[in-house]
Backbone as a ProteinNet text record, in pm:
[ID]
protein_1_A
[PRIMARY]
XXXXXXXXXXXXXXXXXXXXXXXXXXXXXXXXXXXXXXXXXXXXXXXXXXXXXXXXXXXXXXXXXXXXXXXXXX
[TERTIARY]
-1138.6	-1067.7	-1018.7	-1122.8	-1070.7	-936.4	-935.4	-825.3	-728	-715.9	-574.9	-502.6	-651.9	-592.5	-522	-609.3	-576.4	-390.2	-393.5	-266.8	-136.2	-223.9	-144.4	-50.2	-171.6	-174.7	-45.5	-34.7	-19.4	155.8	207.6	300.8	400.4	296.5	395.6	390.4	302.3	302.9	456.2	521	606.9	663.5	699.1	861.4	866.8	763.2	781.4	832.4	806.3	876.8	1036	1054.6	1121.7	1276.2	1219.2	1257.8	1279.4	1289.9	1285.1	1216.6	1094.3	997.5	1049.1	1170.1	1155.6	1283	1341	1448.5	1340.2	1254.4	1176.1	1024.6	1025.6	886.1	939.6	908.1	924	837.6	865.6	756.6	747.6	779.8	763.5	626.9	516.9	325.8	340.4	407	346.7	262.7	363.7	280.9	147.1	169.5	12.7	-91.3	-14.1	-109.1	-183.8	-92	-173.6	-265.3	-208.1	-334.2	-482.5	-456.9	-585.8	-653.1	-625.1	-674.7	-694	-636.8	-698.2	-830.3	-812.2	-932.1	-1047.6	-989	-1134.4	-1193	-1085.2	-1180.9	-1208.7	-1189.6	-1277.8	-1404.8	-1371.7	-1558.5	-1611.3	-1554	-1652.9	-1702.1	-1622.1	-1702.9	-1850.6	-1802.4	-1945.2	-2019.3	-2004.4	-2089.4	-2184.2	-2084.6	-2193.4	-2211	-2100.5	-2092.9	-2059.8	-2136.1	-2100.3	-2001.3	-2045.8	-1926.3	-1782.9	-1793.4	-1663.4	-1587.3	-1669.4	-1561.9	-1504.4	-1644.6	-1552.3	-1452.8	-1460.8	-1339.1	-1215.8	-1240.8	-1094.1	-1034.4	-1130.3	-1047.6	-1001.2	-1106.6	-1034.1	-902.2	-900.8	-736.2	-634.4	-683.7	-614	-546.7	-657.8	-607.3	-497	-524.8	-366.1	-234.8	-247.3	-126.5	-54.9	-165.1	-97.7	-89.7	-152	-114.7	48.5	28.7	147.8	297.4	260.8	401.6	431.6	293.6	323.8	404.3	311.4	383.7	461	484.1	588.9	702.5	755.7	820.7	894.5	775.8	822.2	878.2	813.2	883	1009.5	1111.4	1215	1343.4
1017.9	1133.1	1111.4	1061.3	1030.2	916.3	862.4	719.9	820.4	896.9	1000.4	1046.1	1160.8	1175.3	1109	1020.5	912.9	868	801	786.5	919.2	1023	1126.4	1154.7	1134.1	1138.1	1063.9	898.8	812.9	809.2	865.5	925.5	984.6	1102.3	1236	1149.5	1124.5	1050.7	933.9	908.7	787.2	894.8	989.5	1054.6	1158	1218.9	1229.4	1105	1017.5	885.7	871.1	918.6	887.4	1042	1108.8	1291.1	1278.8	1240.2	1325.6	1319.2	1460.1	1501.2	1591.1	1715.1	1805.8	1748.8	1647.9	1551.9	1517.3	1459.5	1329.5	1430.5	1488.1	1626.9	1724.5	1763.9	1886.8	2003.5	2102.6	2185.5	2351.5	2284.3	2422.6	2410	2328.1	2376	2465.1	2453.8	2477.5	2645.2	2748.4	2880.9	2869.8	2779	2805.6	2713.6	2601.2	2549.3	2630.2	2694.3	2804.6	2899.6	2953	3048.5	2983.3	2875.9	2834.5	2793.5	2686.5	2667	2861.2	2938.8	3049.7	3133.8	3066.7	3099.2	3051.4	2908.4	2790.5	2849.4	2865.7	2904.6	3055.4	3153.6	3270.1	3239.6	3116.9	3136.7	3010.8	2949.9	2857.4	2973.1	3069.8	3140.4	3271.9	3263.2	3338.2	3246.8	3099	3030.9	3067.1	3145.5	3197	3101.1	3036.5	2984.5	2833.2	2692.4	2561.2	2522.9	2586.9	2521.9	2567.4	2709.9	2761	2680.9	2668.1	2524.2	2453.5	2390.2	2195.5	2274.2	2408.4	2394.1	2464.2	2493.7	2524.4	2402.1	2285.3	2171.1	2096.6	2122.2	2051.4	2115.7	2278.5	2313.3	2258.3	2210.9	2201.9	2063.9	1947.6	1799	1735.8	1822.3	1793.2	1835.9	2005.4	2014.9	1912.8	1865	1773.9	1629.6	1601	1490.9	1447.3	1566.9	1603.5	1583.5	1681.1	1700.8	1560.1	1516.2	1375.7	1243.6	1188.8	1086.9	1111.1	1286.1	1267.7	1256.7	1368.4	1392.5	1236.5	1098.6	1009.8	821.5	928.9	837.3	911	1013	1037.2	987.8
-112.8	-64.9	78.1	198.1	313.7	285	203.6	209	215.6	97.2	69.3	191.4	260.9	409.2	501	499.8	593.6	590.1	453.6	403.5	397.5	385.6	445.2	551.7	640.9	825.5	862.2	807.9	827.4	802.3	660.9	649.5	738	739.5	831.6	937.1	1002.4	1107.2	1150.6	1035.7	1030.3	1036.9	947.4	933.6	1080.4	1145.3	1241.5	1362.3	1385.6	1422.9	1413.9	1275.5	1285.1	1252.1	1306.3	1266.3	1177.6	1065.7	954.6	820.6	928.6	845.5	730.6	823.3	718.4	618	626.5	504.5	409.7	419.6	356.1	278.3	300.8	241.6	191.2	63.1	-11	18.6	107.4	194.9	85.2	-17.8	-122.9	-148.1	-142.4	-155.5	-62	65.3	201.4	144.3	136.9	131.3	-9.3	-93.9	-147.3	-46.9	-28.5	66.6	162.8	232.3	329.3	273.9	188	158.6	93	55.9	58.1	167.4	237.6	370.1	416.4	411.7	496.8	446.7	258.9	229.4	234.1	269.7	301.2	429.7	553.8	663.6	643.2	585.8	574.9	533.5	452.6	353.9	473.4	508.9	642.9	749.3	798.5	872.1	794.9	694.2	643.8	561.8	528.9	487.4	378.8	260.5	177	49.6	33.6	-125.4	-121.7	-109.7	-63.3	-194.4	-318.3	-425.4	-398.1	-374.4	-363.4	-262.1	-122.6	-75	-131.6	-196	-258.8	-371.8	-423.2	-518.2	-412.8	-332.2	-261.2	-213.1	-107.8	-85.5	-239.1	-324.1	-469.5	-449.3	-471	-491.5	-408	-234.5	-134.4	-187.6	-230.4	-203.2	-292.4	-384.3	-489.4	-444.3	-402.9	-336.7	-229.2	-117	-36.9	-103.9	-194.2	-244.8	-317.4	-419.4	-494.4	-374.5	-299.3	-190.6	-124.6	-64.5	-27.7	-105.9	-176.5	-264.7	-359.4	-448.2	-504.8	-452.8	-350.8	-263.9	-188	-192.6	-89.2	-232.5	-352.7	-460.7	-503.1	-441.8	-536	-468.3
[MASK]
++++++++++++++++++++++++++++++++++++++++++++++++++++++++++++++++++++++++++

């Protein structure tokens, strides 16, 4: 899972380099993306449920996966 990130990072990282991030990324996850991440940190600050995390980053890591490499194979 860290490789993914990593390879993530590593990405944006280039198309920022080289401006164009928002040409080269399909930013249609972005609003589900967000609402999960906002639901991951609600439940990090009340720390009630450790599965419900790992299944929100589960929901999170596909979306950025998906946007990433499909988005950078078309």
């Amino acid at each position: 899972m860290f490789r993914v990130i990593e390879d993530i990072f590593a990405r944006v990282d280039e198309y920022i380099e080289k401006d164009t991030l928002i040409q080269e990324l399909n930013m249609s996850a972005l609003p589900i993306l967000n609402e999960q991440f906002v639901k991951l940190i609600d439940f990090l600050v009340s720390f009630s449920d450790k599965n419900w995390c790992v299944y929100l980053l589960g929901q999170a890591i596909p979306l950025l996966t998906e946007t990433v490499y499909i988005t950078d194979n078309q």
